[in-house]
VOSEDREN-259321 format. One record per residue: residue number from 1; x, y, z of N, C-alpha, C, O in turn. Coordinates in steps of 0.1 Angstrom, whole numbers, plus 5000, padded with zeros to 4 digits. Example, Ala and Ser with C-alpha at 12.3 -4.5 7.8 and 13.67 -1.06 7.14 Angstrom:
<koldrens>
     i    npx    npy    npz   capx   capy   capz    cpx    cpy    cpz    opx    opy    opz
     1   5132   4943   5078   5123   4955   5078   5132   4967   5078   5142   4967   5085
     2   5128   4978   5071   5137   4989   5071   5129   5000   5079   5134   5011   5080
</koldrens>
This chain:
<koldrens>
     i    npx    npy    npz   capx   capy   capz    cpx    cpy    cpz    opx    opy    opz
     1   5032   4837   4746   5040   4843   4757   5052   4834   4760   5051   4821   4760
     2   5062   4840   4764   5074   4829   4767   5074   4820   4781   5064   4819   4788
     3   5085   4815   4785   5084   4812   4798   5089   4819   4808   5091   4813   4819
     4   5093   4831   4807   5099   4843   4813   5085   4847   4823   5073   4844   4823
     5   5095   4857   4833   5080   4862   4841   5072   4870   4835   5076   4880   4831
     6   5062   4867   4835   5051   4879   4831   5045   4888   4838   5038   4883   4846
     7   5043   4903   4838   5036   4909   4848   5025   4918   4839   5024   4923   4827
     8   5016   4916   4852   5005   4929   4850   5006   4944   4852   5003   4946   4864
     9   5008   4954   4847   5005   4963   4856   4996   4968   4859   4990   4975   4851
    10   4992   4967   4870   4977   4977   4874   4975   4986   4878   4982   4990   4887
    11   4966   4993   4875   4971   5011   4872   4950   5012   4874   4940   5010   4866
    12   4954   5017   4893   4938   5023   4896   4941   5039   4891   4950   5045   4894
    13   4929   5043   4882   4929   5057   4877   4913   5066   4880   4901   5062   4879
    14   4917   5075   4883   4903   5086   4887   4906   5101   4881   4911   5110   4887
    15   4901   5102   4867   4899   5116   4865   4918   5121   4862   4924   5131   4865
    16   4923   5109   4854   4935   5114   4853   4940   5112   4839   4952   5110   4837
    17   4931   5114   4827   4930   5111   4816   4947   5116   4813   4955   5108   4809
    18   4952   5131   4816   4961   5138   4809   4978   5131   4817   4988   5133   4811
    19   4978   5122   4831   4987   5112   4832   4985   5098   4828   4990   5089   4834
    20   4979   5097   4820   4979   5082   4816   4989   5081   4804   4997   5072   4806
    21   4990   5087   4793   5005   5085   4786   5015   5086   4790   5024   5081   4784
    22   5017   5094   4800   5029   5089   4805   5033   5075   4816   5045   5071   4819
    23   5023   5071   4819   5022   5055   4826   5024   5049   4813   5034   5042   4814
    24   5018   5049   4799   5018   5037   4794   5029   5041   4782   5028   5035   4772
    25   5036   5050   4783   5045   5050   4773   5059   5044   4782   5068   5038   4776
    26   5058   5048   4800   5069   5041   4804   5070   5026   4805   5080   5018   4808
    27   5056   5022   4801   5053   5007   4803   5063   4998   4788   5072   4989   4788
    28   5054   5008   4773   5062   5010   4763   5075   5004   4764   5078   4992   4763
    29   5086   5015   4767   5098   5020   4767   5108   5006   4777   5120   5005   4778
    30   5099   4997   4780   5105   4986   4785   5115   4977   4778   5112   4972   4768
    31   5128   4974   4784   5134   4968   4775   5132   4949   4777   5140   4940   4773
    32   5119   4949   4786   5113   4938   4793   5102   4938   4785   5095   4948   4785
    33   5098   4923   4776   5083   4926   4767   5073   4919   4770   5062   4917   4764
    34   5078   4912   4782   5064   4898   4788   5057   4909   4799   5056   4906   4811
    35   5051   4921   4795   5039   4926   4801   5027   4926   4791   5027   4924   4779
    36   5014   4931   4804   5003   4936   4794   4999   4948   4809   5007   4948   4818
    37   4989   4955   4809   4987   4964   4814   4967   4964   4819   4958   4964   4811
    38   4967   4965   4831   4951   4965   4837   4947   4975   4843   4946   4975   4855
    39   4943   4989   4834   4934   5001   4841   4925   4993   4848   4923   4981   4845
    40   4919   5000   4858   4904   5001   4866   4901   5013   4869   4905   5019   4879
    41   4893   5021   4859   4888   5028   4863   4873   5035   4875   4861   5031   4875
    42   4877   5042   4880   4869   5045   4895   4858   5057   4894   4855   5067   4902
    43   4852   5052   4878   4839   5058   4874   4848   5075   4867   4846   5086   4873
    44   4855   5076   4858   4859   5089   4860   4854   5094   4855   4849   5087   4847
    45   4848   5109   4852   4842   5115   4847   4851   5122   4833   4844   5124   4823
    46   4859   5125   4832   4868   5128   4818   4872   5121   4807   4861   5115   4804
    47   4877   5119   4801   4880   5112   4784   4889   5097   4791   4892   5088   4783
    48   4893   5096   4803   4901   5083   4802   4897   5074   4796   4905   5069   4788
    49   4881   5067   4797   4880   5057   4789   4878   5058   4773   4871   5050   4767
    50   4884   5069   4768   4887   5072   4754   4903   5069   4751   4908   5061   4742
    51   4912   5078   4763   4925   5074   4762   4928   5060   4762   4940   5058   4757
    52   4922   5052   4765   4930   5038   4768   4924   5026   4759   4928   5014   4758
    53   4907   5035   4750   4904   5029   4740   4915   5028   4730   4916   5020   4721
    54   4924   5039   4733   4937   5043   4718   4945   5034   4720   4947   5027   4711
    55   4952   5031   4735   4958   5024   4736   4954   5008   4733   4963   5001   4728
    56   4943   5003   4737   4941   4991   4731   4941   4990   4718   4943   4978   4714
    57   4939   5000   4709   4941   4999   4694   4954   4997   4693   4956   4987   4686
    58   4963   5001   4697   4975   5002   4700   4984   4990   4702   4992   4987   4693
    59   4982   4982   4711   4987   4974   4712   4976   4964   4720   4970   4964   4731
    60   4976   4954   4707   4960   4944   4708   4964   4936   4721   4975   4936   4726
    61   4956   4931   4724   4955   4920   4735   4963   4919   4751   4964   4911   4760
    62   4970   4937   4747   4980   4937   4761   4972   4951   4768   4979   4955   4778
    63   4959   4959   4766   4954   4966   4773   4942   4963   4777   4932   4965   4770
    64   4941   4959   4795   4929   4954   4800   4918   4968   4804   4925   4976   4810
    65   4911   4970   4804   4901   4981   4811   4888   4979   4814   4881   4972   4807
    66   4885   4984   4826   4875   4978   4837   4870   4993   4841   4878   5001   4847
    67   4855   4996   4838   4852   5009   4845   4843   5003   4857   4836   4993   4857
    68   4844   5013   4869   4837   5011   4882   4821   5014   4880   4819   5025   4875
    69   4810   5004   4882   4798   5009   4881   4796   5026   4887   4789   5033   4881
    70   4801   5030   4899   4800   5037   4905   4815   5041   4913   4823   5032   4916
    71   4817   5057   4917   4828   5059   4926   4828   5052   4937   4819   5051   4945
    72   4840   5046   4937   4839   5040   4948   4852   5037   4959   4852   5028   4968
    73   4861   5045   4956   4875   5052   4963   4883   5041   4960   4880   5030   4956
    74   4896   5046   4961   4907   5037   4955   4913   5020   4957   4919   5012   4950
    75   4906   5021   4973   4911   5004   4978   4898   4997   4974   4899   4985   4974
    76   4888   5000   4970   4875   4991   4961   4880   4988   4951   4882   4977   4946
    77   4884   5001   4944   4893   4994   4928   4904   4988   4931   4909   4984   4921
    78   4910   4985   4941   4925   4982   4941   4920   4962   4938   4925   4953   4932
    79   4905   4965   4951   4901   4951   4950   4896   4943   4937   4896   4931   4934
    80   4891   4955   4931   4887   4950   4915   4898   4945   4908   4897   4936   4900
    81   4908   4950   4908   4924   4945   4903   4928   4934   4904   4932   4927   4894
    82   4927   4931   4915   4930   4916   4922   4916   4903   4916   4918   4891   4912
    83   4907   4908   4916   4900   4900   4907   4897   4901   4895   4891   4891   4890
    84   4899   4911   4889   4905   4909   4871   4917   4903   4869   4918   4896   4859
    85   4932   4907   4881   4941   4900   4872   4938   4882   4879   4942   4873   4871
    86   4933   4879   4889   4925   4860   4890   4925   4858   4877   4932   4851   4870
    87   4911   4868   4872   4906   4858   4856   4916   4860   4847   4918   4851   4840
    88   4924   4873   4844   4932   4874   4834   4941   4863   4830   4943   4857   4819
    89   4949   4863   4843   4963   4858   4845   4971   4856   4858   4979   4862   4864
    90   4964   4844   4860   4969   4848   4880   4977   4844   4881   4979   4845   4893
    91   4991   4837   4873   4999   4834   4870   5009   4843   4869   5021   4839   4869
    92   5006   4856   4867   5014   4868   4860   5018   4878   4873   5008   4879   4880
    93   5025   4883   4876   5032   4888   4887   5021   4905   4884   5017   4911   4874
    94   5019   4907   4894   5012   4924   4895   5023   4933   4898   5031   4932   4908
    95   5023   4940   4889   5031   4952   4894   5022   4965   4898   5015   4969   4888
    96   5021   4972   4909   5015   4976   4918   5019   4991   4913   5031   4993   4916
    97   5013   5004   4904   5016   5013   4904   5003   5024   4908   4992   5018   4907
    98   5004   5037   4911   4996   5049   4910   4989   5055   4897   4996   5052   4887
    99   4978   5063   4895   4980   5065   4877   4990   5081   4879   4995   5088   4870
   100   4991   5082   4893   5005   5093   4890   5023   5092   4891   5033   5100   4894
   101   5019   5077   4888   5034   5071   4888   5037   5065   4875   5028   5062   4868
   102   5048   5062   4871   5055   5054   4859   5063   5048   4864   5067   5049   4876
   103   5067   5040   4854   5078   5029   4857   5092   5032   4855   5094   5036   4844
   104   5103   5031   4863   5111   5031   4860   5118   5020   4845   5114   5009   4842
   105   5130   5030   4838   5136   5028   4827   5136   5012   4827   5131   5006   4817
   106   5141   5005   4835   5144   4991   4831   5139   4984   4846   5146   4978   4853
   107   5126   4987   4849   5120   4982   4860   5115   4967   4861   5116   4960   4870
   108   5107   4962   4846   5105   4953   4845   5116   4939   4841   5115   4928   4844
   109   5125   4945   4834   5139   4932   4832   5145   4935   4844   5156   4928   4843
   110   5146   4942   4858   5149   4938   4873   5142   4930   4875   5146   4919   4873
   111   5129   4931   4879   5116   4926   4886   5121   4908   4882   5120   4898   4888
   112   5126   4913   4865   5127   4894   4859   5134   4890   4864   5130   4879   4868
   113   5146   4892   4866   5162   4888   4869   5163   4886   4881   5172   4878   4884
   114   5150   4893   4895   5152   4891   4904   5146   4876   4904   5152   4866   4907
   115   5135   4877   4900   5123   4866   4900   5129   4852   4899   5129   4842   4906
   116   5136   4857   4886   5145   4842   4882   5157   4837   4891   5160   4825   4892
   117   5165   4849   4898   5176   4849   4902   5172   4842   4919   5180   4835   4926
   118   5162   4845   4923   5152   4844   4933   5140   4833   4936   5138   4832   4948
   119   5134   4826   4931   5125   4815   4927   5118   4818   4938   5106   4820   4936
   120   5122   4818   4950   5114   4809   4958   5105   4817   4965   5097   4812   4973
   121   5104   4834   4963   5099   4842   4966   5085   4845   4954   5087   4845   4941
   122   5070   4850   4963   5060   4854   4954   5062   4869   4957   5054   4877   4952
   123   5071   4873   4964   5067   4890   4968   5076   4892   4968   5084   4886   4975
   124   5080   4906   4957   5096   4914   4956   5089   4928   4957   5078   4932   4955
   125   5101   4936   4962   5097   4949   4959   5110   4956   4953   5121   4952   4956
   126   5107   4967   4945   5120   4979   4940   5119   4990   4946   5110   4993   4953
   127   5126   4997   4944   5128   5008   4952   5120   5018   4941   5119   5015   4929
   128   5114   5032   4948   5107   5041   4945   5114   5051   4944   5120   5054   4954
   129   5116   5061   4932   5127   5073   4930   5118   5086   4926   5109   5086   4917
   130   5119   5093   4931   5115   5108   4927   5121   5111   4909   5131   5107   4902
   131   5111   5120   4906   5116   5123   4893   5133   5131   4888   5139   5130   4877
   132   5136   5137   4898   5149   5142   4899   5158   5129   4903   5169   5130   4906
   133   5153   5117   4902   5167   5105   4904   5168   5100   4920   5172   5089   4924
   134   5163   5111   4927   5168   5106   4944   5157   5097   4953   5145   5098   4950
   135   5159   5092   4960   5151   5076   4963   5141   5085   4978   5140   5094   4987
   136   5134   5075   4972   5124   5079   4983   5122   5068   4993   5119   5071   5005
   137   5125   5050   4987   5125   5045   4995   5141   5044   4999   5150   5045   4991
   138   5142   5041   5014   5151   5039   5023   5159   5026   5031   5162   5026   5043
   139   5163   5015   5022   5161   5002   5025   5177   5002   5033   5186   5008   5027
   140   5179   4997   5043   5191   4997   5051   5199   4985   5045   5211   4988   5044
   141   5193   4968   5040   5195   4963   5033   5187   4954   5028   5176   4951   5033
   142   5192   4947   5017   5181   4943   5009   5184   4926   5007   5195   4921   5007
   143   5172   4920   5006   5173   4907   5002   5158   4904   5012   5150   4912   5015
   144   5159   4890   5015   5147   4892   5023   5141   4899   5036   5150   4902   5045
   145   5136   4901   5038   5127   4910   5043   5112   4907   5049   5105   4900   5041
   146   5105   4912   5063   5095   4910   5063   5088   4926   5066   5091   4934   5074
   147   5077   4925   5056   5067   4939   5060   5069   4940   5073   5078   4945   5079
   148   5056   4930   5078   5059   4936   5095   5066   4939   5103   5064   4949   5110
   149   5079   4925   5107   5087   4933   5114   5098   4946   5112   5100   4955   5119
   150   5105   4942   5095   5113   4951   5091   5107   4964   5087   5115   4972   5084
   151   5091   4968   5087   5088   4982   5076   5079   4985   5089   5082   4994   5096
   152   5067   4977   5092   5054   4987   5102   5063   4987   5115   5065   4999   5120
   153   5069   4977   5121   5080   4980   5134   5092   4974   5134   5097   4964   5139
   154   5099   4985   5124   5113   4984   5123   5118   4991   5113   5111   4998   5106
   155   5130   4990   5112   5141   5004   5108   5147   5002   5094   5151   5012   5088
   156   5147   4987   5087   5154   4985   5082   5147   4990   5069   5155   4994   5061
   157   5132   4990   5065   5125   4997   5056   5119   5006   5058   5112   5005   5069
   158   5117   5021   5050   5112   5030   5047   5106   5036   5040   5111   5030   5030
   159   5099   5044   5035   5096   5052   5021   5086   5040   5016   5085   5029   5020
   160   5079   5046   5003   5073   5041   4996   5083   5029   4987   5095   5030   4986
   161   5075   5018   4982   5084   5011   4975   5076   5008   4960   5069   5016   4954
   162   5077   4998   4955   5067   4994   4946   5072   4980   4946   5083   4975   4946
   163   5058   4974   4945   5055   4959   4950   5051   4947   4939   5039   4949   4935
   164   5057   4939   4936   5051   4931   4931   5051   4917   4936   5060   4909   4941
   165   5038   4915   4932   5036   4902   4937   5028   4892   4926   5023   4896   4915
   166   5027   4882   4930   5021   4871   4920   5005   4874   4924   5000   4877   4935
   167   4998   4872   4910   4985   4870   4918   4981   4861   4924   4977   4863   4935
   168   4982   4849   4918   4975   4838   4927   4977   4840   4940   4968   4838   4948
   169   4990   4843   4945   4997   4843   4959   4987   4850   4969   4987   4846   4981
   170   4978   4862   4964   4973   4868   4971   4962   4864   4976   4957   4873   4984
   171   4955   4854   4974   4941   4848   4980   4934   4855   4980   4930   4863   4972
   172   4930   4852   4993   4915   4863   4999   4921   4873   5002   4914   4883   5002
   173   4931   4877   5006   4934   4889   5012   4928   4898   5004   4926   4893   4993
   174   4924   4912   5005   4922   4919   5000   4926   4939   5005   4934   4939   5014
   175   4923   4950   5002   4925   4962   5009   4917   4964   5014   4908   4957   5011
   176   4915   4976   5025   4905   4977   5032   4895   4984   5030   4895   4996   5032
   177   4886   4979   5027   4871   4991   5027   4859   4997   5036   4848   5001   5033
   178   4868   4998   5047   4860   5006   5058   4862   5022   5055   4855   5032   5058
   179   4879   5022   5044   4881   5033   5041   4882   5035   5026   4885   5026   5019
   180   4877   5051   5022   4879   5046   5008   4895   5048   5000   4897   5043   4990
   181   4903   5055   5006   4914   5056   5006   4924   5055   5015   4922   5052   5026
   182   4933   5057   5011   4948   5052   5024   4950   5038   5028   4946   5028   5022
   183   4954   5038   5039   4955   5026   5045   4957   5011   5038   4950   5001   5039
   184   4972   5015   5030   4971   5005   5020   4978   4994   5030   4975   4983   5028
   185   4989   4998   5045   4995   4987   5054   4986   4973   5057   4991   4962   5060
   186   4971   4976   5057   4963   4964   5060   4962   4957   5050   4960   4946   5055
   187   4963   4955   5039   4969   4947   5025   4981   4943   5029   4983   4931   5032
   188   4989   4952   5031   5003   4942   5028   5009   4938   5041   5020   4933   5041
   189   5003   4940   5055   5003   4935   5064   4996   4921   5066   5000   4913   5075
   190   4987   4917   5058   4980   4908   5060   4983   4896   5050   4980   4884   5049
   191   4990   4905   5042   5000   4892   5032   5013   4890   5032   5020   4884   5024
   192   5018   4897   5044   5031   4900   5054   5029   4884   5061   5036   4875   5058
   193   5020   4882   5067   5014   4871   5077   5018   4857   5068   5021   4847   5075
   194   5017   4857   5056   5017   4851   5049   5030   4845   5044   5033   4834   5046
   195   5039   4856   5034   5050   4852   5028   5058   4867   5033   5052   4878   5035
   196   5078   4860   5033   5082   4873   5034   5083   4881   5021   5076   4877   5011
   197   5091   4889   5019   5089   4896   5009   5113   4898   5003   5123   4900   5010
   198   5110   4897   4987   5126   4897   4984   5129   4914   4983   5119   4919   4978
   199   5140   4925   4987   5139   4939   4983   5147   4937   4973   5155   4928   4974
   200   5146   4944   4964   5159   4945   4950   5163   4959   4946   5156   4966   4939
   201   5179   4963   4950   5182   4972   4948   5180   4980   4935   5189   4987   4932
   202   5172   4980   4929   5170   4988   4914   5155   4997   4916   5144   4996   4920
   203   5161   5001   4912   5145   5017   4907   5132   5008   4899   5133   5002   4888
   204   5122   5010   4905   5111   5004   4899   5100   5010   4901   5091   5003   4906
   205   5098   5022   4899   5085   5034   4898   5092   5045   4903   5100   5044   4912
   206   5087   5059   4895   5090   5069   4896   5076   5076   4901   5066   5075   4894
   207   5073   5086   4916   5064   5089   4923   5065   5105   4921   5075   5112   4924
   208   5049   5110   4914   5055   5124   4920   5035   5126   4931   5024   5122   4930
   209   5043   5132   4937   5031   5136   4946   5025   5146   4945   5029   5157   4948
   210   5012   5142   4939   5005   5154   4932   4996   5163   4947   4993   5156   4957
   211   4992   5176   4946   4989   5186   4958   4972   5174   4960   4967   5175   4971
   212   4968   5169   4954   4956   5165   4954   4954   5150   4956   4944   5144   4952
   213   4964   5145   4961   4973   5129   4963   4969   5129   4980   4968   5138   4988
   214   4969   5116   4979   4967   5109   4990   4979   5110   5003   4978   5111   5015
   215   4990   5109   4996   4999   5111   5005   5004   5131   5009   5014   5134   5017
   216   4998   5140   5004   4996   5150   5003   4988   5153   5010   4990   5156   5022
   217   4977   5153   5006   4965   5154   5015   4963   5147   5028   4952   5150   5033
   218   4970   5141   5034   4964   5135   5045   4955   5130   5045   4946   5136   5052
   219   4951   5117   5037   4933   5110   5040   4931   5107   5055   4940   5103   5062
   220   4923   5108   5057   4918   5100   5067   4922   5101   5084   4919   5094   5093
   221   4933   5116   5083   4935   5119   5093   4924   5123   5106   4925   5122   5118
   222   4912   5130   5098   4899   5134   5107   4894   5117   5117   4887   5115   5127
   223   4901   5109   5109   4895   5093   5112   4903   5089   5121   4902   5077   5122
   224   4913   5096   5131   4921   5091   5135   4919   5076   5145   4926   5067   5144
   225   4909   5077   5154   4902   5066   5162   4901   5055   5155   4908   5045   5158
   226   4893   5055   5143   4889   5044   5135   4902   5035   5128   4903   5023   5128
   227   4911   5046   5123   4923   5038   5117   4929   5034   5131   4933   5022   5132
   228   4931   5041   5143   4937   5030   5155   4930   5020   5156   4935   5010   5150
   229   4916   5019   5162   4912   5005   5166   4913   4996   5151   4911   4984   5153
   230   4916   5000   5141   4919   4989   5130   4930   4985   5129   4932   4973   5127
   231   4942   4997   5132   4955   4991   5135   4956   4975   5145   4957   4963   5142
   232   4954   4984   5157   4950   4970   5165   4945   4958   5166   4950   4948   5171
   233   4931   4959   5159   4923   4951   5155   4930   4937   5144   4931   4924   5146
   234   4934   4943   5135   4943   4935   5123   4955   4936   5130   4954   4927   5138
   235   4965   4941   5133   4979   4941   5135   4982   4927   5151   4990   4917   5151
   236   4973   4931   5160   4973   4921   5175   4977   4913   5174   4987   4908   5179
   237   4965   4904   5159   4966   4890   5163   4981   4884   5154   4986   4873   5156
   238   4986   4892   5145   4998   4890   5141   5009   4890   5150   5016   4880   5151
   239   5013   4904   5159   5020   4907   5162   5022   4908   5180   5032   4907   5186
   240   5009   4909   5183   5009   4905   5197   5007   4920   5202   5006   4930   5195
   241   5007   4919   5218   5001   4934   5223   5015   4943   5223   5013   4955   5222
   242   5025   4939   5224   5035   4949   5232   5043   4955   5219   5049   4965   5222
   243   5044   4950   5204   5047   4964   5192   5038   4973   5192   5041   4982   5185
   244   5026   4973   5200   5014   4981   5199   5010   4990   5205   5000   4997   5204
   245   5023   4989   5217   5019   5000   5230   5019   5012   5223   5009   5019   5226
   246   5026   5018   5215   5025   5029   5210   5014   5035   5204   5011   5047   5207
   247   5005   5028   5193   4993   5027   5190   4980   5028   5200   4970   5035   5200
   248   4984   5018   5209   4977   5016   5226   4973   5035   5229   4962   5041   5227
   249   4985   5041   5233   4986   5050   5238   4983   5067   5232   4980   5078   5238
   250   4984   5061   5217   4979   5071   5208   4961   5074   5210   4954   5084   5212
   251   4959   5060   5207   4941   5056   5208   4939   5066   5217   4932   5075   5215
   252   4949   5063   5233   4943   5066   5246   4944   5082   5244   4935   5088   5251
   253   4954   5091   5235   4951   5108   5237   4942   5108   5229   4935   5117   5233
   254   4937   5103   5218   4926   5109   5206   4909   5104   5219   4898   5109   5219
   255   4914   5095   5225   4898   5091   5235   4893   5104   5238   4883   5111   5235
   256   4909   5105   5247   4909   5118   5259   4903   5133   5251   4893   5138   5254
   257   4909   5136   5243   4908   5143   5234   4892   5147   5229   4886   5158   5228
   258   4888   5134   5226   4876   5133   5225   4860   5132   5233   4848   5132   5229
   259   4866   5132   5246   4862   5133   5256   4859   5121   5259   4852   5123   5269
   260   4859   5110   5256   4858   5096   5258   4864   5089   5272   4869   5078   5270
   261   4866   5094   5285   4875   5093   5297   4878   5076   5300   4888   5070   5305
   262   4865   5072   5297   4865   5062   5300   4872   5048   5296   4875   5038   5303
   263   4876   5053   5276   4880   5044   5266   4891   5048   5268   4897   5038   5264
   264   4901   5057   5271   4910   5063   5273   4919   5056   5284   4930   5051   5283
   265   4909   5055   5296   4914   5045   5306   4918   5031   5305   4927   5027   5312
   266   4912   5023   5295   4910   5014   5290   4924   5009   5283   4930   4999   5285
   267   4927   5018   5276   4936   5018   5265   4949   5021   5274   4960   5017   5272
   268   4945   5028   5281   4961   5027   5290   4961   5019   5300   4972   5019   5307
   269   4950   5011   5305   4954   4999   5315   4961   4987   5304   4969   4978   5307
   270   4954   4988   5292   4962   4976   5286   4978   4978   5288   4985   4970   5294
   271   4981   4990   5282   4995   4998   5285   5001   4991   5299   5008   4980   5300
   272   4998   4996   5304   5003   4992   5321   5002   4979   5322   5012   4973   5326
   273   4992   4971   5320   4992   4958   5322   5003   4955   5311   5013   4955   5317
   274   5006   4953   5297   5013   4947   5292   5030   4949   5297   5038   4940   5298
   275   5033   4963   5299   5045   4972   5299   5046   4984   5313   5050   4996   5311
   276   5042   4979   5326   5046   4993   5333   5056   5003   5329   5054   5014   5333
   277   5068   4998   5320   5075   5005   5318   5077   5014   5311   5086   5022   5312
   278   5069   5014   5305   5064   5021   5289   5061   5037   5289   5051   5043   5285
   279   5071   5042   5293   5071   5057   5296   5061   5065   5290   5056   5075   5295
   280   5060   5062   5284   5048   5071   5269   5033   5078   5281   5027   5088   5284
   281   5033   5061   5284   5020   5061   5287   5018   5071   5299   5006   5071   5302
   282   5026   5079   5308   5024   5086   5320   5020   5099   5319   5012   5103   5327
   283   5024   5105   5314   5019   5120   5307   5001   5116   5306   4993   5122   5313
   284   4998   5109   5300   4983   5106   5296   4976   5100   5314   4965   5102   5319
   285   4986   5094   5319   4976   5087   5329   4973   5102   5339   4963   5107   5344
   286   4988   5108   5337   4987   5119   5346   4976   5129   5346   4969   5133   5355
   287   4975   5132   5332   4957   5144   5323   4951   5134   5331   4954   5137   5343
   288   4944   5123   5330   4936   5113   5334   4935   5120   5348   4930   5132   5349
   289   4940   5115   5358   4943   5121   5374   4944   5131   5378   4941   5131   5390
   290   4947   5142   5372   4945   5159   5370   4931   5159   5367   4923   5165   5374
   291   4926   5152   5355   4909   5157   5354   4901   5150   5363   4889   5152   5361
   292   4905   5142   5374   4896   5136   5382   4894   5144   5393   4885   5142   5402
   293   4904   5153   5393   4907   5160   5409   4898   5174   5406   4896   5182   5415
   294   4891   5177   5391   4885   5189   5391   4874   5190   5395   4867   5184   5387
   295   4867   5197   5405   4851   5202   5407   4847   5196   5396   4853   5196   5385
   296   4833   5191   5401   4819   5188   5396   4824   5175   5380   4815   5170   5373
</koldrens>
């Protein structure tokens, strides 16, 4: 291997045998050749681990595959990733894709040029394009950057991106498994905390959103309580209470909503205590005080 950057790509796959050549032919079609490539698959029940037996015939010693004892939703595998690419190559930069995404045309000789052109950064990201060419992420500008303040509260990032990062860099952090999908922000919030991150104007994964996709489907919306108190829970001690009043206040209608009067209250005295100002929160205190004034 040269002394050029090296990346992994890791490619969590479930039951998607018939997109997997097009992931690994854009991997292929690289005019960048210091990759190798790490399925994890998430127990699937169809021919994948046939498909990617071809490909390891294919090209020896550059296709990793890892099947899940059991289903176990996408941020378990994402964690299995992170500790196959430790033993593989923790040395080797991850490149962070979907199995319903590919790589943009010359994704990997950016990612290099940035790397090299850039040193002092373990976390870059490229921008994410729809298959018709038009960007999905939204970067106002680019160079360094931090997740948290500039992407979860702030303007200057948007849209999906595609991420790479070194492995070693990422320690213990891991994704979250309270859920089995979504909620990939507690990953890269928690390694936000850590290092900022370089943006690089070039195309580096092509997304299409399949009807049966995560960002399609809405995971985890029935969960709405659970993903707030986790927002909070993980986000606070980074960020402090007052980016959170919004979050605060959300909790407080899904309480209400839920009939929880009490937790609801709670959630909007933090409100009030941190921010009297905080307009949001008055419509909610007001239901609160309307339902106190009702018979029985």
């Amino acid at each position: 291997m040269s002394t050029s950057p090296s990346f992994l790509v890791a490619v969590p796959t479930f039951n998607r045998a018939h997109l997997l050549p097009r992931v690994m032919e854009s991997i292929a079609r690289q005019d960048y050749d210091n990759w190798r490539v790490l399925f994890v698959d998430d127990a699937s029940s169809d021919n994948t681990a046939e498909v990617i037996a071809g490909y390891q015939q294919q090209y020896p010693n550059r296709i990793h595959y890892v099947c899940m004892a059991q289903n176990s939703g996408v941020n378990a595998v994402r964690n299995r990733i992170i500790e196959e690419a430790m033993a593989i190559a923790a040395e080797d930069f991850i490149v962070w894709i979907d199995d319903d995404d590919y790589l943009a045309p010359q994704c990997l000789e950016q990612a290099a040029a940035a790397i090299e052109a850039q040193p002092g950064y373990v976390w870059y990201t490229l921008d994410c394009i729809h298959e018709d060419g038009s960007y999905i992420s939204r970067i106002r500008e680019y160079g360094e950057m931090s997740y948290l303040r500039d992407y979860m509260f702030g303007k200057r990032m948007r849209g999906d991106m595609t991420h790479v990062v070194k492995a070693s860099a990422i320690g213990d952090v891991r994704f979250c498994t309270q859920f089995r999908n979504a909620e990939v922000w507690y990953f890269w919030s928690q390694l936000a905390a850590c290092y900022p991150l370089y943006a690089v104007a070039k195309p580096g994964s092509v997304k299409e959103y399949l009807p049966d996709g995560i960002t399609q489907k809405g995971f985890n919306r029935d969960k709405a309580i659970a993903v707030l108190q986790l927002k909070i829970a993980t986000l606070e001690p980074l960020v402090g209470r007052k980016p959170l009043l919004h979050q605060y206040t959300t909790l407080a209608k899904h309480y209400y909503n839920a009939g929880d009067f009490r937790a609801a209250r709670r959630c909007l005295t933090q409100v009030l205590t941190s921010n009297p100002g905080y307009v949001r929160q008055y419509p909610h205190w007001l239901k609160l005080g309307l339902r106190s004034l009702r018979p029985g």
